[in-house]
PDB file of N, CA, C and O in Angstrom:
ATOM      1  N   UNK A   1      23.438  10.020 -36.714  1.00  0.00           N
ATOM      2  CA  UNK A   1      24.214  11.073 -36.097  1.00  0.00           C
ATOM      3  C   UNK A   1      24.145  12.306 -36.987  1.00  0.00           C
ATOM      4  O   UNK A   1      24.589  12.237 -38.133  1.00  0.00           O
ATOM      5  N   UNK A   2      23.535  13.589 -36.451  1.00  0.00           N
ATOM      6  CA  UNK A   2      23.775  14.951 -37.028  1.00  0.00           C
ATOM      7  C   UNK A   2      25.164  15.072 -37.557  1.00  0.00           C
ATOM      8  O   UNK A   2      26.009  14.202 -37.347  1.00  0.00           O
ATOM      9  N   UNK A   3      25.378  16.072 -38.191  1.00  0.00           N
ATOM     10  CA  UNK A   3      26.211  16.881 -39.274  1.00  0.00           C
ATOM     11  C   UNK A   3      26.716  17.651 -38.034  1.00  0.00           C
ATOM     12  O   UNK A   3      25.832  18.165 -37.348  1.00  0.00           O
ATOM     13  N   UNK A   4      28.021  17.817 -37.628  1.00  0.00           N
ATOM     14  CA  UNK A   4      28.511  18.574 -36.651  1.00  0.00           C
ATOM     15  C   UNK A   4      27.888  20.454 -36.763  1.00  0.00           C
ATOM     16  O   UNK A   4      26.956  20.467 -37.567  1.00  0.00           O
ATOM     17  N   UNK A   5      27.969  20.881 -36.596  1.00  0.00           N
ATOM     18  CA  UNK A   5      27.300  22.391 -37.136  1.00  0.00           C
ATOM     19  C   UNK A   5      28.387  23.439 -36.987  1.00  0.00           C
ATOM     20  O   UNK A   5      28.113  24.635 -37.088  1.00  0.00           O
ATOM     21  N   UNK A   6      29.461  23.059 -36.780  1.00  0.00           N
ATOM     22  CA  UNK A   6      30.828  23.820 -37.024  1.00  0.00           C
ATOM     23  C   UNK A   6      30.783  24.959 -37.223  1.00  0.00           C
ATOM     24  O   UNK A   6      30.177  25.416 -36.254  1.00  0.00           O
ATOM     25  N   UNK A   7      31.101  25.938 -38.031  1.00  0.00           N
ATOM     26  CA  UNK A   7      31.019  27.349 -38.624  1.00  0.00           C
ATOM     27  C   UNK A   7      30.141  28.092 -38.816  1.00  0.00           C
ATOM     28  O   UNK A   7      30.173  29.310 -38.637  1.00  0.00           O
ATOM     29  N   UNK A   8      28.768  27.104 -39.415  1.00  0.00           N
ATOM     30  CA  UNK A   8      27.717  27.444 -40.139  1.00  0.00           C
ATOM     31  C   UNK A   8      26.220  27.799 -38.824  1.00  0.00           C
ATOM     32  O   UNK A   8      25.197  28.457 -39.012  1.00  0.00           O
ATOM     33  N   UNK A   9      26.683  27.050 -37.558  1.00  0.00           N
ATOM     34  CA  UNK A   9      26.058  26.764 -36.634  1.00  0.00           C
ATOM     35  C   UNK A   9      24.181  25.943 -36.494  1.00  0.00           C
ATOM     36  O   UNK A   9      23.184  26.112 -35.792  1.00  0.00           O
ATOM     37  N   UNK A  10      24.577  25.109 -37.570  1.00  0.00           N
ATOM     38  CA  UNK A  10      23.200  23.913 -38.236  1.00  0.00           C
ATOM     39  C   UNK A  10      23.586  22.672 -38.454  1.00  0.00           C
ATOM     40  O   UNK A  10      24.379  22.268 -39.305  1.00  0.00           O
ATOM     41  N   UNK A  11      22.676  21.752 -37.218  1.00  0.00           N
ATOM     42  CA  UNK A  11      22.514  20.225 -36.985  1.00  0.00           C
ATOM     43  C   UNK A  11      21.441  19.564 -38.095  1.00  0.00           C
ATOM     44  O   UNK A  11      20.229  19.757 -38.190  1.00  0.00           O
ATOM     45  N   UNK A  12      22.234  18.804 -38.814  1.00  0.00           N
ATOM     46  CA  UNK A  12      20.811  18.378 -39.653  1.00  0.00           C
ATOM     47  C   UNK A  12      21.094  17.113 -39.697  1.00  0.00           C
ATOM     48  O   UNK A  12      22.122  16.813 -39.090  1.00  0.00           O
ATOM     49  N   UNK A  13      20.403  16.067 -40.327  1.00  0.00           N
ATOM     50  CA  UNK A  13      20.361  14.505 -40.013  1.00  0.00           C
ATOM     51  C   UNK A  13      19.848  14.240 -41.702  1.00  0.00           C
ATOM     52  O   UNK A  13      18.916  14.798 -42.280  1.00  0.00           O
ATOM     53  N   UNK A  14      20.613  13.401 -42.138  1.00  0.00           N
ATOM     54  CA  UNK A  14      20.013  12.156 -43.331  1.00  0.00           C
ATOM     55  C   UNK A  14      18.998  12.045 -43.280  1.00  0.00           C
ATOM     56  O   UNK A  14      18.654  11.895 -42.107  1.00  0.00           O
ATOM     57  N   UNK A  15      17.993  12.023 -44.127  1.00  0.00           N
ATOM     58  CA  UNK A  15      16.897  10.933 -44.521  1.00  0.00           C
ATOM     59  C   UNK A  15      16.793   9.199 -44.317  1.00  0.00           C
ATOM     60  O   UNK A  15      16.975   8.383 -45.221  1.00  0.00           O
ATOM     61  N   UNK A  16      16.518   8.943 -43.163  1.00  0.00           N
ATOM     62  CA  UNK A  16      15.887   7.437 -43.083  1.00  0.00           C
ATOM     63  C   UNK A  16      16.006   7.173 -44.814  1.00  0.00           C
ATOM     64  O   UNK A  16      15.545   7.852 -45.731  1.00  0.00           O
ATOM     65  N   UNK A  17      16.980   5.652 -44.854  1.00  0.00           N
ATOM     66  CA  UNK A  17      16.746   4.592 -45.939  1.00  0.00           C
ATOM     67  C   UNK A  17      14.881   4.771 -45.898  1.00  0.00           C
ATOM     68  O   UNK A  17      14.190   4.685 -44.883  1.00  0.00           O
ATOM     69  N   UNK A  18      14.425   5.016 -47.215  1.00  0.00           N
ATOM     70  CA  UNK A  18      12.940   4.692 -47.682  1.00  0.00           C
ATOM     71  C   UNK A  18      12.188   5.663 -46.933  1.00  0.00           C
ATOM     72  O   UNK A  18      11.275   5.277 -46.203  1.00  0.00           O
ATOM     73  N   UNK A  19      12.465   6.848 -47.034  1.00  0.00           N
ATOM     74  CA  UNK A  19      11.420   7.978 -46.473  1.00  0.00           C
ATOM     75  C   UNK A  19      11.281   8.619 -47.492  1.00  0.00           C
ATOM     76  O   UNK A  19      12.286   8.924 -48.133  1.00  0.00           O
ATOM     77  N   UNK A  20       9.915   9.031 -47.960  1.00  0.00           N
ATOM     78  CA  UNK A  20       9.493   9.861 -48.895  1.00  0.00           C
ATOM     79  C   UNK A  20       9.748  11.022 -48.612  1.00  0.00           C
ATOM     80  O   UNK A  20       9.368  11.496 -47.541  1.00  0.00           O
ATOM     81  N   UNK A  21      10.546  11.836 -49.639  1.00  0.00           N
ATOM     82  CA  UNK A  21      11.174  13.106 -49.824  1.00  0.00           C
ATOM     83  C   UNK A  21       9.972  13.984 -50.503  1.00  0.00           C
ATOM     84  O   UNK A  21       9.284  13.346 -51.300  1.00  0.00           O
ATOM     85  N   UNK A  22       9.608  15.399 -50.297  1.00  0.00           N
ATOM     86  CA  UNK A  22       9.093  15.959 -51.038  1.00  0.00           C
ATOM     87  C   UNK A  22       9.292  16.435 -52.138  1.00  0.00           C
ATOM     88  O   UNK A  22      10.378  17.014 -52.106  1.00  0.00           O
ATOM     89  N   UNK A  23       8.821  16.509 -53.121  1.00  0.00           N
ATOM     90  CA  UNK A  23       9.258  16.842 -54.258  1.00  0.00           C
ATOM     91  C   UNK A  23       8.567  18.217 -55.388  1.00  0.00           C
ATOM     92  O   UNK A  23       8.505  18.380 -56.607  1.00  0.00           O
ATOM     93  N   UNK A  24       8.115  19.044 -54.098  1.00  0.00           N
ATOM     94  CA  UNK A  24       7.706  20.182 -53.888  1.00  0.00           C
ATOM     95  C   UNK A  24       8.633  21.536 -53.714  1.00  0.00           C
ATOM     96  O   UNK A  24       8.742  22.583 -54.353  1.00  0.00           O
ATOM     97  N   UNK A  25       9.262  20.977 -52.499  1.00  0.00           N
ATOM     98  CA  UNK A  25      10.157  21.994 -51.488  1.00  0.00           C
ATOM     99  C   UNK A  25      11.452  21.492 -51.543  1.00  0.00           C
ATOM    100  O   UNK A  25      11.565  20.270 -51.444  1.00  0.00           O
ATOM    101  N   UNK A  26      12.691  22.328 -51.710  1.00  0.00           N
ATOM    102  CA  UNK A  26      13.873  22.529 -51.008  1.00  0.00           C
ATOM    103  C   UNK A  26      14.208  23.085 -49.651  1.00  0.00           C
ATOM    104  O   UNK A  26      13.441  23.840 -49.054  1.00  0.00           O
ATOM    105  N   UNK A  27      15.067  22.798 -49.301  1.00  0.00           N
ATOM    106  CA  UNK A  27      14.890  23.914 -48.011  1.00  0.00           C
ATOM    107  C   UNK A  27      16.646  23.686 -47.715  1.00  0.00           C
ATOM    108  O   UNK A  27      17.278  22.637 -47.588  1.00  0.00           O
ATOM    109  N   UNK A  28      17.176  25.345 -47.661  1.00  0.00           N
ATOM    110  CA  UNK A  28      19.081  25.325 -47.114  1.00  0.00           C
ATOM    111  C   UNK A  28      18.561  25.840 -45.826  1.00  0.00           C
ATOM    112  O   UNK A  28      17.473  26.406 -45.728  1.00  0.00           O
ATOM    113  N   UNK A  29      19.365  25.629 -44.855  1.00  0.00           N
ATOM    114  CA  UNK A  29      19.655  26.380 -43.928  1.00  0.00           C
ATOM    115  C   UNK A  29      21.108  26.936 -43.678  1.00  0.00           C
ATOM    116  O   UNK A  29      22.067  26.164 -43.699  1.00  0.00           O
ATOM    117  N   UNK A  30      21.265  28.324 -43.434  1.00  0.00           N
ATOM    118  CA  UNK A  30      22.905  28.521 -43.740  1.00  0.00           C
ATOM    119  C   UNK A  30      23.619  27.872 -45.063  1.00  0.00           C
ATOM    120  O   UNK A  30      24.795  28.217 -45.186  1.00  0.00           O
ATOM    121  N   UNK A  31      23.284  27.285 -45.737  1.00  0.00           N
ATOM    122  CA  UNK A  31      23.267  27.218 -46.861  1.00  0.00           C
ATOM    123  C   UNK A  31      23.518  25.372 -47.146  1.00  0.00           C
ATOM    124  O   UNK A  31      23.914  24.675 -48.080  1.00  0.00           O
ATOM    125  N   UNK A  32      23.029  25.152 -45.763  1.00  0.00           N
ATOM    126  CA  UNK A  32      22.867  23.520 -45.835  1.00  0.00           C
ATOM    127  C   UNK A  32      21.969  22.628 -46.471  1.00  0.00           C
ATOM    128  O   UNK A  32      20.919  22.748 -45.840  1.00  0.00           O
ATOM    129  N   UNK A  33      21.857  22.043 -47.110  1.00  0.00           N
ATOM    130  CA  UNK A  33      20.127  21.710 -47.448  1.00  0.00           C
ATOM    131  C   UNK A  33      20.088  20.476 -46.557  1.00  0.00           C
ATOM    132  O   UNK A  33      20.880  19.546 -46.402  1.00  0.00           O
ATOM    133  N   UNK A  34      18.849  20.788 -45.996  1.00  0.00           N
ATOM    134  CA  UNK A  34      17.859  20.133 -45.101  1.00  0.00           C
ATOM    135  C   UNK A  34      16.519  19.126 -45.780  1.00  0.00           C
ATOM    136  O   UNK A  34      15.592  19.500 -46.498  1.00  0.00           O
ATOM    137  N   UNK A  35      16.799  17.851 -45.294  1.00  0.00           N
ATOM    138  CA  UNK A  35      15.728  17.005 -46.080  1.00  0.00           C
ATOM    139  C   UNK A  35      14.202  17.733 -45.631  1.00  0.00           C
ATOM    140  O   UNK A  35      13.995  18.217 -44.519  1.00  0.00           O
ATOM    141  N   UNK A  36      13.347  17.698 -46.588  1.00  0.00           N
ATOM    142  CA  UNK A  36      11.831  17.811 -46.433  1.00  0.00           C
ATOM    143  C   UNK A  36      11.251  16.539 -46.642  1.00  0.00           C
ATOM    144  O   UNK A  36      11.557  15.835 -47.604  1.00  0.00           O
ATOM    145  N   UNK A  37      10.339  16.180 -45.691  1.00  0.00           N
ATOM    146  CA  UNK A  37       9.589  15.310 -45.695  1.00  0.00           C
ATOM    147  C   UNK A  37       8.245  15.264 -46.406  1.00  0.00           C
ATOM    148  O   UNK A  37       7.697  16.359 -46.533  1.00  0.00           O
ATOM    149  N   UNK A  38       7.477  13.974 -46.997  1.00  0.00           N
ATOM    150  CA  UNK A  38       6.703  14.449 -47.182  1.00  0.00           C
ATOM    151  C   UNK A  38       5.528  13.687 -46.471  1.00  0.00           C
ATOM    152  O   UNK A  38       5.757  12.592 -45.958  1.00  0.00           O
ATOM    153  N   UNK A  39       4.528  14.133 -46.438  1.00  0.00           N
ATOM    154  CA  UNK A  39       3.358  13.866 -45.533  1.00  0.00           C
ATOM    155  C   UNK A  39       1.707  13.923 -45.968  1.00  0.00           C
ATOM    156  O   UNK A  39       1.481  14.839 -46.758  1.00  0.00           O
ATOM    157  N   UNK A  40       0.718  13.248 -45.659  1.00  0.00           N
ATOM    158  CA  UNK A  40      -0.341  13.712 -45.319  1.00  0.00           C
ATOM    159  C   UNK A  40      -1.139  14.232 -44.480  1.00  0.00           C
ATOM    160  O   UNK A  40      -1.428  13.588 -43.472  1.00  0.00           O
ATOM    161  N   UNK A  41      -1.724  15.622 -44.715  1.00  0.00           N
ATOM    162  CA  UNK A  41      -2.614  16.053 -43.567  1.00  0.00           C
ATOM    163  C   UNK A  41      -4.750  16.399 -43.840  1.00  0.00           C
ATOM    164  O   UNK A  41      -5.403  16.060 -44.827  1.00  0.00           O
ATOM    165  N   UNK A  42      -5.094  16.886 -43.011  1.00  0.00           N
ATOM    166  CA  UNK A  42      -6.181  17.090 -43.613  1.00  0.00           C
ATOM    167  C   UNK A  42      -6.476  17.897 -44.573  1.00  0.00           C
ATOM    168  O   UNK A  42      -5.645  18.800 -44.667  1.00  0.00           O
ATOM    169  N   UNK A  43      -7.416  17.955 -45.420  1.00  0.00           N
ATOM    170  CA  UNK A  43      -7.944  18.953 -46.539  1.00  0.00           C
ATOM    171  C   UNK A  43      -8.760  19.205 -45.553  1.00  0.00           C
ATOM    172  O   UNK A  43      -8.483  20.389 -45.367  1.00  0.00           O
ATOM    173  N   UNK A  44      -9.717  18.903 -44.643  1.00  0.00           N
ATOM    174  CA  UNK A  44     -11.054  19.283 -44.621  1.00  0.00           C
ATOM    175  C   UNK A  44     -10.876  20.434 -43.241  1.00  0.00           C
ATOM    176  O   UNK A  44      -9.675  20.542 -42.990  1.00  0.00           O
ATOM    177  N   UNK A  45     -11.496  21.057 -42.568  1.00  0.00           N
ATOM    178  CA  UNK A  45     -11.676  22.622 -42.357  1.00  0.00           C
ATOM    179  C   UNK A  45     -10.867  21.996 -40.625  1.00  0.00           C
ATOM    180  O   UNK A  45      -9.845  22.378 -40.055  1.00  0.00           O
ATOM    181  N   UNK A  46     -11.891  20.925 -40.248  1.00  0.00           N
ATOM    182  CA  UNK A  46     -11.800  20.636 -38.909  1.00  0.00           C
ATOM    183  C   UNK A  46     -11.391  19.175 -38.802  1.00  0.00           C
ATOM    184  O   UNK A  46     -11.466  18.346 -39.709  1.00  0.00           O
ATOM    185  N   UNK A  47     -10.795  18.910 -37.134  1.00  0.00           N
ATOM    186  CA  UNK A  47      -9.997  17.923 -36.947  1.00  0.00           C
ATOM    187  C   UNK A  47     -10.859  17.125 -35.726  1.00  0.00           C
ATOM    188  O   UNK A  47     -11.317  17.643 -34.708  1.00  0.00           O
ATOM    189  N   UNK A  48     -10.921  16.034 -36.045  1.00  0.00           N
ATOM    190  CA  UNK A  48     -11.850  15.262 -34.515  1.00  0.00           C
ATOM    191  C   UNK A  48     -11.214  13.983 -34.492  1.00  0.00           C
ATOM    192  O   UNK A  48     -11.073  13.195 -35.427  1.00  0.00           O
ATOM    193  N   UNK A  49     -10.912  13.899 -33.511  1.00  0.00           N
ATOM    194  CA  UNK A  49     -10.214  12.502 -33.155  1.00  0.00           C
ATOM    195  C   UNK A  49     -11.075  11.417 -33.174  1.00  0.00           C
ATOM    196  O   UNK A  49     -11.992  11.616 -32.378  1.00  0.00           O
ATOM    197  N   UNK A  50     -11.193  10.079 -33.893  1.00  0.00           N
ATOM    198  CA  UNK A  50     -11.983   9.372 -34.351  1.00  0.00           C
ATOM    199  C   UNK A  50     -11.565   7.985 -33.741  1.00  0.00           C
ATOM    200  O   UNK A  50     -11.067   7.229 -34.576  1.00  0.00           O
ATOM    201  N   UNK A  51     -11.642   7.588 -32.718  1.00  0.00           N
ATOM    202  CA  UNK A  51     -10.521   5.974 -32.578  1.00  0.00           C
ATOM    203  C   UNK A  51     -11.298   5.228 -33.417  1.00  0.00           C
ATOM    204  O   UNK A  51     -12.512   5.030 -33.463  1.00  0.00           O
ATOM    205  N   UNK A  52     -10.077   4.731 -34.284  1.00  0.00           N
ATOM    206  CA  UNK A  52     -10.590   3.565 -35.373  1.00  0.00           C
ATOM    207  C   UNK A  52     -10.982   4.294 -36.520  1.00  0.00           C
ATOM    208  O   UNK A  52     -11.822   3.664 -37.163  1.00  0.00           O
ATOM    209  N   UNK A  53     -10.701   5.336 -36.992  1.00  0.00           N
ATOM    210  CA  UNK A  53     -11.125   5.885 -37.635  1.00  0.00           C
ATOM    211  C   UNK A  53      -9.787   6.419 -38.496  1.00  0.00           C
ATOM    212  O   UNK A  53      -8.940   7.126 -37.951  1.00  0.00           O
ATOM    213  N   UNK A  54      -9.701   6.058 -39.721  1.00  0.00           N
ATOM    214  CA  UNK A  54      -8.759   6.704 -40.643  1.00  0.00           C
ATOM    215  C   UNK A  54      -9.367   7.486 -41.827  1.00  0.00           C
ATOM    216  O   UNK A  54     -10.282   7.056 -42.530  1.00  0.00           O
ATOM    217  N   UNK A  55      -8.760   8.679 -41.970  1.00  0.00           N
ATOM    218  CA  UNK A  55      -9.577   9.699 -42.783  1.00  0.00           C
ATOM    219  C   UNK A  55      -9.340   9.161 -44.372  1.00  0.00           C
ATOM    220  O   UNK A  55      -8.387   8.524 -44.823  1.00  0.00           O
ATOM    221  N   UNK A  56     -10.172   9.495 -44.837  1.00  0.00           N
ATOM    222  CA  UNK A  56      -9.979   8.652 -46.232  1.00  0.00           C
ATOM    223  C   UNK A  56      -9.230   9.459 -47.413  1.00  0.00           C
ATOM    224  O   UNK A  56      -9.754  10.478 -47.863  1.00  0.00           O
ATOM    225  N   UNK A  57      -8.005   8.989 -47.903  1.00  0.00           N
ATOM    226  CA  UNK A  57      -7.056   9.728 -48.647  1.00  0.00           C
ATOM    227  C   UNK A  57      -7.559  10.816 -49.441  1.00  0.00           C
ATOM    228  O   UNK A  57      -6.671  11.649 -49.622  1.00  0.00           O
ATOM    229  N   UNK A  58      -8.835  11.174 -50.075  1.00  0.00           N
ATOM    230  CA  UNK A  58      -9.378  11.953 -50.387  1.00  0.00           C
ATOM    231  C   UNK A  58      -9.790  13.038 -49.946  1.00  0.00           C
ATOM    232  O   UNK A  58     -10.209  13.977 -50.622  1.00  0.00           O
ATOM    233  N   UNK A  59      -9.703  12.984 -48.840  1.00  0.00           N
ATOM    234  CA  UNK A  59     -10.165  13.946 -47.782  1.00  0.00           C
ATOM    235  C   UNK A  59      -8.119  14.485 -46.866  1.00  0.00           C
ATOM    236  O   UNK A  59      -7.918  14.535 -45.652  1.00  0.00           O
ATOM    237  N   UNK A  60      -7.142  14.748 -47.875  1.00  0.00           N
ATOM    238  CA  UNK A  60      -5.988  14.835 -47.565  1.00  0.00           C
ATOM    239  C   UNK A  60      -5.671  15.537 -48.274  1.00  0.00           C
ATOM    240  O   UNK A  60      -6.348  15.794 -49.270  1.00  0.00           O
ATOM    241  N   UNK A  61      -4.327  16.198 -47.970  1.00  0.00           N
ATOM    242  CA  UNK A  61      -3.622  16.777 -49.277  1.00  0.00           C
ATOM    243  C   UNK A  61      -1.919  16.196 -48.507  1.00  0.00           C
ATOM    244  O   UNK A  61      -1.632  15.608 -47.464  1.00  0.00           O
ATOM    245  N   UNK A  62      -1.031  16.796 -49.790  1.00  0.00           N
ATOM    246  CA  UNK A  62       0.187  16.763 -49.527  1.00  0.00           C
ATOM    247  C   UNK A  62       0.923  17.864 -48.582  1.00  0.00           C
ATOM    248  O   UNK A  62       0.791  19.071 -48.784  1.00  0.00           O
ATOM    249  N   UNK A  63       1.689  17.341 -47.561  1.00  0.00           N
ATOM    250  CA  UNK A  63       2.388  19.340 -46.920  1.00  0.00           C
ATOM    251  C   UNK A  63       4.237  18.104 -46.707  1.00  0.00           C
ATOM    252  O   UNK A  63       4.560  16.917 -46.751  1.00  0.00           O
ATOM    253  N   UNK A  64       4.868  19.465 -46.484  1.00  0.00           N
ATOM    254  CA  UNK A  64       5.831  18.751 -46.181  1.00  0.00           C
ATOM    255  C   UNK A  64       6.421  19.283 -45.090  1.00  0.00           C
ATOM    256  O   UNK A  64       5.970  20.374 -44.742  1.00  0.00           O
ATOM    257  N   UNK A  65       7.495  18.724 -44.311  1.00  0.00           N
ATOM    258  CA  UNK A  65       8.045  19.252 -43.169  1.00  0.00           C
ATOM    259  C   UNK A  65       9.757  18.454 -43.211  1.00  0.00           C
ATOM    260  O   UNK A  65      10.259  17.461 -43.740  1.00  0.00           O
ATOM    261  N   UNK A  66      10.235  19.656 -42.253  1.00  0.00           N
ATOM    262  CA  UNK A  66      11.958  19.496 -42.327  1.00  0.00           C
ATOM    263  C   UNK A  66      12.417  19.649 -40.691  1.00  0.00           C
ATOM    264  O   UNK A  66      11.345  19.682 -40.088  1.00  0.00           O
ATOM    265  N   UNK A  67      12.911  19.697 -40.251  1.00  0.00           N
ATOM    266  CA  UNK A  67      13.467  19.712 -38.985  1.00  0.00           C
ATOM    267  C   UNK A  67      15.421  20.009 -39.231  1.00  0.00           C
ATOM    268  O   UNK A  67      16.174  19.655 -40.139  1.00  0.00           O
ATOM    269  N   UNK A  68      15.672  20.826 -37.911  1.00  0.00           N
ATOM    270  CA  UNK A  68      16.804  20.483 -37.830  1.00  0.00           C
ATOM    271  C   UNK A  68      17.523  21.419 -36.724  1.00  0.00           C
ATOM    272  O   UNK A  68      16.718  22.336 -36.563  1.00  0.00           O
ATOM    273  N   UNK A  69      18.769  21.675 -35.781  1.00  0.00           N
ATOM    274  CA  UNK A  69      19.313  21.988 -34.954  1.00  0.00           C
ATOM    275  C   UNK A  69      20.109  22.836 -34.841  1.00  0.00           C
ATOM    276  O   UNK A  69      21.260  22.544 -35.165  1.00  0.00           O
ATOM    277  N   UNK A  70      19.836  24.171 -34.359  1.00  0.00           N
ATOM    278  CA  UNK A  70      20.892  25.315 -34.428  1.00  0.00           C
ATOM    279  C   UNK A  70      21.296  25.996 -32.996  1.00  0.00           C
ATOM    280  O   UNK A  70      20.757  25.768 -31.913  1.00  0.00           O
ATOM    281  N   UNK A  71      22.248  26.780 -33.229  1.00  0.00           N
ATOM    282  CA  UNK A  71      23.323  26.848 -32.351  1.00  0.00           C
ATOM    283  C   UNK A  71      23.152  28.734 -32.319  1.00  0.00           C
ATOM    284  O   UNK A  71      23.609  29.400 -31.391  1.00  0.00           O
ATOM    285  N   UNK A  72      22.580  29.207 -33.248  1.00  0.00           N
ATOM    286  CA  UNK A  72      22.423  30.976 -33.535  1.00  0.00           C
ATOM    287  C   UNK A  72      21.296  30.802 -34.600  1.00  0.00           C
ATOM    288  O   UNK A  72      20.801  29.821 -35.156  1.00  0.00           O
ATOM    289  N   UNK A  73      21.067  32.303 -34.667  1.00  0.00           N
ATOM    290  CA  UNK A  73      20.158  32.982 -35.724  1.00  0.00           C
ATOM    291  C   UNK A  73      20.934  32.401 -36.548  1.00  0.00           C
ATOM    292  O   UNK A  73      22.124  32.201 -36.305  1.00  0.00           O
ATOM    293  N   UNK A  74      19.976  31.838 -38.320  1.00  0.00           N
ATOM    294  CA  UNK A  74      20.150  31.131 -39.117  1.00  0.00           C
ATOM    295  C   UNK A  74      19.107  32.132 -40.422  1.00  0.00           C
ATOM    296  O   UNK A  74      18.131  32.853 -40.216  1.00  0.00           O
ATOM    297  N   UNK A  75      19.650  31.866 -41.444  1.00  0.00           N
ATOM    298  CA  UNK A  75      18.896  31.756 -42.814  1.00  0.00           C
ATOM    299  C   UNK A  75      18.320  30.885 -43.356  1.00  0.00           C
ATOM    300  O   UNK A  75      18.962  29.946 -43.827  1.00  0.00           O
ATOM    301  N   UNK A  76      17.181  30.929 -43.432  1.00  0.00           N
ATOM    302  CA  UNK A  76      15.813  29.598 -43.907  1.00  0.00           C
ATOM    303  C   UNK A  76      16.001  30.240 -45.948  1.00  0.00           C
ATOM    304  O   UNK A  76      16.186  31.366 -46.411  1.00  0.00           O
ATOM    305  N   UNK A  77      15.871  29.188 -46.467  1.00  0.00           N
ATOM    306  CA  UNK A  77      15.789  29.903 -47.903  1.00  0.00           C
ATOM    307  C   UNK A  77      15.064  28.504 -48.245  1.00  0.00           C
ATOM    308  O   UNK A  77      14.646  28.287 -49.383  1.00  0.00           O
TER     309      UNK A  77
END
């Protein structure tokens, strides 16, 4: 269950037990802090869908991503 967004007008949600956090990025919104995730995506230029095919960790880098739910214009920091 989201964080009511009361005053501040920002829905944000916990981190899943055992989700890798980034340890790159912060991120407030309205002065909330918002979990960042962290992730792999491609390094390489172009993307082709491969069935059966997993790109090989080397060919990755780290990015991270955050999500979350607002009600008005907000401040990202």
């Amino acid at each position: 269950m989201g964080q009511n967004p009361g005053v501040k007008g920002v829905v944000t949600w916990p981190a899943p037990a055992g989700e890798t956090l980034s340890e790159d990025y912060t991120l407030r919104v309205n002065g909330r802090a918002v979990p960042v995730y962290s992730c792999r995506v491609s390094a390489v230029p172009f993307n082709q869908v491969w069935p059966g095919y997993q790109r090989p960790v080397d060919q990755t880098e780290l990015a991270g991503f955050a999500y979350w739910e607002m009600t008005r214009p907000v401040t990202v920091k």
